[in-house]
N, C-alpha and C positions, 0 to 999 in steps of 0.2 A: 496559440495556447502554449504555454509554457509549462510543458508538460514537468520538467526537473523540478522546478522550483515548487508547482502545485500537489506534488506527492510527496517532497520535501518538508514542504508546512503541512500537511497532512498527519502525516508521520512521523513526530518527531522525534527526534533520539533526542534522551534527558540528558545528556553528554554531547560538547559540539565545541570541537576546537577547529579553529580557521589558521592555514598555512597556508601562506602565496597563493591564496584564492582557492582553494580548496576548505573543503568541510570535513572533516574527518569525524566521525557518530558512532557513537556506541551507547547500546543500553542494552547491557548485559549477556547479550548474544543471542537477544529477540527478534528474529530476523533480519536479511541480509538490508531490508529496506533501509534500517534504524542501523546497523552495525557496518558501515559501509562506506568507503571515500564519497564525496558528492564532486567529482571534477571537473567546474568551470571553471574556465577563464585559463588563461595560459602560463604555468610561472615562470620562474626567473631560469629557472633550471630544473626540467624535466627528470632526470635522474635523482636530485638531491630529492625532491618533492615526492615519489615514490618512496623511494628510500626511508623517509620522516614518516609516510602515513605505516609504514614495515614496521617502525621501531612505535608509534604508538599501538598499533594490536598487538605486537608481541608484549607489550607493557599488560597490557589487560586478557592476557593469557588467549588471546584468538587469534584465529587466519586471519589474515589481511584482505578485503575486497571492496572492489569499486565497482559503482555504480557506471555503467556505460549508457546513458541517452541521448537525444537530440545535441544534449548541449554540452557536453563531455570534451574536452584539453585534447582539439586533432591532434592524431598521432598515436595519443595516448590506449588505445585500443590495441594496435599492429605492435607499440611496444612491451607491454603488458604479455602478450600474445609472445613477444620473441623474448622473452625473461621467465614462461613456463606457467603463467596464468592459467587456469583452465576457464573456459568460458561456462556459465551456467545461468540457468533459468530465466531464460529466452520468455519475454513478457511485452501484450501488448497492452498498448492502452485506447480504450473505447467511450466515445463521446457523442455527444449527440440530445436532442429534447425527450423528454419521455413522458409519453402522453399519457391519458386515461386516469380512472381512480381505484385505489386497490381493491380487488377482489374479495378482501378478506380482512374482518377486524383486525386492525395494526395497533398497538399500543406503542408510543412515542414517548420517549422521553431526553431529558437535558444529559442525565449522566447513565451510565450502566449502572444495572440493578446485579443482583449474585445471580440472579437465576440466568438473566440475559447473558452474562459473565463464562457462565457455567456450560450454557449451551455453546455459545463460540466454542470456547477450548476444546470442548469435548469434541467438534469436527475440526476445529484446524489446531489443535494443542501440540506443536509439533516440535516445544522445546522443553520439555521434560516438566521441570519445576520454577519454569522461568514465567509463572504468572503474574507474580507481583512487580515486574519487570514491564509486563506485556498492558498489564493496568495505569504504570505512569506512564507509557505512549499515546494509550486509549485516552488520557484525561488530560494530555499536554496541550491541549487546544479546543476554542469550545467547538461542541459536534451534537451531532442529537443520534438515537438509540433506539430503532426499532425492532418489533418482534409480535409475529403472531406466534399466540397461545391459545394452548388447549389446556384443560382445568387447571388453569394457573402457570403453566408449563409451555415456557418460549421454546418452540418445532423450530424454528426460521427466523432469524435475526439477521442483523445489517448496523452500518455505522456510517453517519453521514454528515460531510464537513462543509460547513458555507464558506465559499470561497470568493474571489474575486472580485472585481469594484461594481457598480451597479450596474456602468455600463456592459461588462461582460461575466456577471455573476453565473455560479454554478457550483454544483454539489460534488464534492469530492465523495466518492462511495466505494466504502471498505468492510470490510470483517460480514462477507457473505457469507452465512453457513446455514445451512438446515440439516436434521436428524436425519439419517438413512432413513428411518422409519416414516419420515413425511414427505419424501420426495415427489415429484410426479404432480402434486396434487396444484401446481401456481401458486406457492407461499412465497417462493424469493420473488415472484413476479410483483406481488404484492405488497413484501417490503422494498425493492427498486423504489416501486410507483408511490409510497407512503414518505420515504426519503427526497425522491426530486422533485416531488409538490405539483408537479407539473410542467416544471421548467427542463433548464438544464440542469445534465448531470454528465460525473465521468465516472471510470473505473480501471483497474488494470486488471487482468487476467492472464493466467501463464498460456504461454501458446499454444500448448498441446492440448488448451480445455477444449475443446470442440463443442461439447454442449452447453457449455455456460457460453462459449460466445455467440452461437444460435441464438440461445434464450435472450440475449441483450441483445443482437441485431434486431428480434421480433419487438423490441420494447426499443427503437429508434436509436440504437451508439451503432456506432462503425468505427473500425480504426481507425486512428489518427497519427497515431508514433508508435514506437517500441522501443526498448531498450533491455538489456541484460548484463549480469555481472562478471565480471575478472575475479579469483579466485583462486588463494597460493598459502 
């Protein structure tokens, strides 16, 4: 499982210039997923190649950070680190079949609707007024768009991205969120289960969630990798 590359196309940043094998992403400073070096492969010179991803953030008015996973430029981690990187948000990713059929009427769709839209931000809105930002990542690849509702009104949404060849197909799963107000009750249980159809699926989760990664162990992922970012 290629974990870089699958949350990579996942996620895209509408911005993507490539240096000596590196990716360098930005879209708009809608998190670090999308705004972040991608660094495989080895370049030519380790210094200049930091250096270059320095001078495109500070171009677009942001800190500089990289992506550290599985498949991350060796080295590149311990130097980052001794150049004053601060390391953050320590993230695993969880894979696995996910069985059974949801609990609860799910309404599916191809693209996000405002109210599905509405409900995400409103539990992970975490960059100010960077929604229209946060909408061309959502819609940079196709995916489908669940969400149980009550009177019209998405509680629990999810986003789910078909990935991989047939032989090893599987669901990229993002934009987990439910209202305080409906917690408790197996709604994300339900959008999971409405998402991976029954197959596979994956997802990251930051490390410290302890309950959401319960709630996916009970629903078949286990970790599989992790990775976290450099930041300066």
């Amino acid at each position: 499982m290629n974990v870089d590359a699958l949350v990579h196309q996942a996620w895209p940043a509408y911005e993507q210039v490539r240096h000596d094998g590196w990716i360098l992403r930005h879209a708009g400073g809608v998190t670090k997923r999308a705004n972040s070096v991608l660094p495989l492969g080895v370049p030519a010179d380790l210094g200049a190649a930091i250096e270059a991803a320095e001078a495109f953030y500070a171009a677009r008015g942001q800190a500089c950070a990289f992506s550290i996973g599985p498949g991350a430029t060796p080295g590149l981690d311990a130097e980052l680190d001794r150049r004053g990187y601060a390391r953050a948000d320590p993230t695993v990713v969880m894979s696995g079949s996910v069985p059974g059929e949801p609990g609860h009427p799910v309404r599916v769709e191809d693209r996000p609707w405002d109210a599905w839209t509405r409900t995400w931000w409103q539990v992970d809105g975490r960059y100010g007024d960077g929604l229209r930002e946060a909408g061309r990542i959502l819609t940079g690849v196709p995916a489908r768009y669940a969400a149980v509702e009550e009177d019209g009104v998405p509680v629990a949404v999810g986003r789910g991205v078909p990935q991989g060849s047939t032989e090893d197909a599987t669901v990229g799963v993002y934009c987990m969120a439910t209202l305080p107000s409906a917690r408790r009750r197996g709604l994300a249980r339900s959008v999971l289960r409405a998402l991976a159809g029954g197959g596979r699926a994956y997802l990251v989760v930051t490390a410290g969630n302890a309950a959401a990664q319960a709630l996916y162990r009970s629903e078949g992922l286990e970790p599989v990798a992790a990775y976290h970012y450099r930041v300066r």
